[in-house]
Structure formats: structure tokens, C-alpha cells
N, C-alpha and C positions, 0 to 999 in steps of 0.2 A: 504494500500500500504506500502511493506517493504521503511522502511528509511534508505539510505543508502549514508553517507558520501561523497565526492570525496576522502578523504583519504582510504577509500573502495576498489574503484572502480581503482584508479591509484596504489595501493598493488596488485590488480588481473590482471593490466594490462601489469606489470613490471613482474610477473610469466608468462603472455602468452608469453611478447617479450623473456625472459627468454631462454624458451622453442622453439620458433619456431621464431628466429630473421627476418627471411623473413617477418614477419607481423610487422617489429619497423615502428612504425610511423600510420598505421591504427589504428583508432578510430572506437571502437565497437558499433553498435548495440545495445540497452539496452533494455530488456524485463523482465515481472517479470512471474512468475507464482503460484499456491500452493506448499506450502512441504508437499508432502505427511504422512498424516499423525497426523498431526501437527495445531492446529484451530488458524486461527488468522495469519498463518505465512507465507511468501513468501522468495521463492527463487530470487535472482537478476541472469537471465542469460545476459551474453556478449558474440555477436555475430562479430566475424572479420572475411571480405572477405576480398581478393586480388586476384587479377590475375596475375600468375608468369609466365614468359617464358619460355619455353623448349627447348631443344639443337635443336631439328630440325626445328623448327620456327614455332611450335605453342602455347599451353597456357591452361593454370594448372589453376583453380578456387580453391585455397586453403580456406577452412571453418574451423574454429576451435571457437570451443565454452565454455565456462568457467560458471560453476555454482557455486556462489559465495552464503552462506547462510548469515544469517541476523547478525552475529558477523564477517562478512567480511571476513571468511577463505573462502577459494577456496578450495572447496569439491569434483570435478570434472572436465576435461578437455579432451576433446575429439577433432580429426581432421578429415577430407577429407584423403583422400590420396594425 
């Protein structure tokens, strides 16, 4: 199992809220998975939901996910629409 700091993981989450302030304040999700590729090594992904309002009175399931590798750069980030 990749070892990964909280100094890690609050670096990745400071570039989500960064990025997509709607999500300050959600706490992610943590899963890990293989790096492709790579023997022995794991990726740490962070997974943040919310549900956000829409003008017409209904609601947006925002998902954005962060792939963080084992030196705790943020390699990847992807959303929902």
C-alpha cells in the first residue's frame, strides 16, 4: 500500500479546491490503485462528491477526481460536468 502523508493528500486537496471552489470544504474519498506499469507502486486516487443547485430548482452531482502518485504530485484531474 502506497504511503502517503497528510501533507500529500491536503497539497492535492488545496489544487482541487483551487480548481473547482464549489467543492471547499468536501473531504474526498481515498482509494488507491496500481500504476500502470510500475511493480510495487500505487497511485492514491481522491474522490469528491457534492450536490450543487441549479437555477431552476434542481441539482448537479458534481464528481471530480485527482490522481495523486507516490511523490504526492497531482498527475491528473478530471470532472463530471
Amino acid at each position: 500500500m502506497v504511503e502517503m502523508d497528510s501533507h500529500h493528500i491536503a497539497k492535492a486537496k488545496r489544487k482541487v479546491y483551487a480548481q473547482f471552489p464549489e467543492l471547499k470544504g468536501t473531504e474526498p474519498e481515498i482509494s488507491t490503485r496500481p500504476t500502470p506499469g510500475k511493480a510495487n507502486s500505487e497511485l492514491l486516487i481522491l474522490t469528491f462528491k457534492r450536490e450543487l443547485p441549479l437555477p431552476g430548482g434542481g441539482s448537479l452531482t458534481r464528481v471530480v477526481r485527482a490522481t495523486v502518485n507516490q511523490d504526492g504530485e497531482v498527475v491528473k484531474i478530471t470532472s463530471s460536468r
